[in-house]
C-alpha positions as CSV (number, residue, x, y, z in Angstrom):
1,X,120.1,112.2,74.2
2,X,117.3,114.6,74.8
3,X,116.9,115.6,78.8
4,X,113.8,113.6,79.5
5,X,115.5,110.1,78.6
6,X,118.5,111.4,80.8
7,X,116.1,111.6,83.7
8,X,114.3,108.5,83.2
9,X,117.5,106.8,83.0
10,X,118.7,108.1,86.2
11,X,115.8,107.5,88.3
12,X,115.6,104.2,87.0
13,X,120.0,103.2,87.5
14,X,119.7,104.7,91.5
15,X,116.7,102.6,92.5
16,X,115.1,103.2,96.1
17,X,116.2,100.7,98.8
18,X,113.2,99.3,99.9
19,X,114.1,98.3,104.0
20,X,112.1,94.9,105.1
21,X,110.7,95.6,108.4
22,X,109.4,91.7,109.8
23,X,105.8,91.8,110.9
24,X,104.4,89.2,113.3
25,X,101.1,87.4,113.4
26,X,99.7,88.0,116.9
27,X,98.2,84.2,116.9
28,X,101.7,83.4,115.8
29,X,103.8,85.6,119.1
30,X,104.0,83.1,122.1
31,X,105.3,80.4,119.5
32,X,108.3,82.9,118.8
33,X,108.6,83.6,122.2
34,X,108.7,79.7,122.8
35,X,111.6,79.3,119.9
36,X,113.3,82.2,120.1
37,X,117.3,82.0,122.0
38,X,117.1,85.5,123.2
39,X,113.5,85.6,124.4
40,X,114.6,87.8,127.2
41,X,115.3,90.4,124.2
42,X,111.6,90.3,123.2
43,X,108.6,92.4,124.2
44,X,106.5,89.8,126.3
45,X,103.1,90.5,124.3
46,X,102.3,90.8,120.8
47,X,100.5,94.3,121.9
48,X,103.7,96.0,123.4
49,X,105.8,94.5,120.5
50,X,103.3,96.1,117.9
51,X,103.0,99.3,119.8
52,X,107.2,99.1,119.4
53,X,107.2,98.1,115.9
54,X,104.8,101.0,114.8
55,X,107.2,103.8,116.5
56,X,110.0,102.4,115.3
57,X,108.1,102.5,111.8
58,X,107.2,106.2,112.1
59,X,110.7,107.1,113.5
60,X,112.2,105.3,110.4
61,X,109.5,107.1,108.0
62,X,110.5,110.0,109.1
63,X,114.1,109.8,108.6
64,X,113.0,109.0,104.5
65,X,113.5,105.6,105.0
66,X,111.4,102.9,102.6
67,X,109.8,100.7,104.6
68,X,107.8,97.4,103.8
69,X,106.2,95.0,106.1
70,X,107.2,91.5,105.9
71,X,104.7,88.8,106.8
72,X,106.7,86.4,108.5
73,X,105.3,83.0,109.2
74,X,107.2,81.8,112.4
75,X,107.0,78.4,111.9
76,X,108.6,79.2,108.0
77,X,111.2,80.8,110.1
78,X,111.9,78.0,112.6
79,X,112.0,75.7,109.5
80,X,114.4,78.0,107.9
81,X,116.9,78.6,110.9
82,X,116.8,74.7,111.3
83,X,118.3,74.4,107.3
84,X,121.0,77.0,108.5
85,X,122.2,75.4,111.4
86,X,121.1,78.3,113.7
87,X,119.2,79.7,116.7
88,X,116.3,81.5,116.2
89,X,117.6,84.8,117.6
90,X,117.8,88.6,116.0
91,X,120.3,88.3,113.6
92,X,118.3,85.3,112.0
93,X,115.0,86.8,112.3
94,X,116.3,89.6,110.9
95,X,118.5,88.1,107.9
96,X,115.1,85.5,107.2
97,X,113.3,89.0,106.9
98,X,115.5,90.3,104.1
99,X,115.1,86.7,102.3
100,X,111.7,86.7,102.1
101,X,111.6,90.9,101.2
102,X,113.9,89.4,98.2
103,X,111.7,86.7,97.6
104,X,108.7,89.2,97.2
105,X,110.6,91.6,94.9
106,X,111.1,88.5,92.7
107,X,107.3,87.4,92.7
108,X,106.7,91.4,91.7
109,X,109.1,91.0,88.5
């Protein structure tokens, strides 16, 4: 096997992890607010939560980390959590955010 396949073939068998980072609709934020369990865990405007998001973003990026935005539709999530029998809190935001990251690789195949 000449060298050149033997690189291709690595790059392409250790694959980048792409990390799904959920991204909020401002017309969309006092609805979460309203549905969310742990509200109280929340920045109180879709400004300071952007202004949060975007650092956290950069921080991330710095540290080599893939990152991708993920629309997410809050009333698609309420439906969602609702199907799974759970509040709307971080650890479902946050596993609905890796569902619909996976459902947007698919869509790219």
């Amino acid at each position: 096997m000449s060298m050149r396949k033997r690189r291709k073939q690595k790059a392409r068998d250790t694959g980048v992890t792409v990390m799904g980072i959920a991204w909020y609709r401002r017309d969309q934020w006092d609805r979460l607010l309203e549905i969310s369990s742990d509200r109280a865990e929340l920045e109180d405007t879709y400004d300071e939560w952007k202004a949060v998001a975007e650092e956290n973003l950069g921080n991330l990026a710095q540290h080599g980390y893939n990152l991708r935005k993920v629309k997410i539709d809050v009333e698609e999530l309420l439906i969602w959590c609702n199907s799974q029998n759970r509040a709307v809190d971080g650890d479902a935001r946050t596993e609905f955010t890796v569902v619909k990251l996976r459902e947007s690789k698919q869509e790219r195949l």
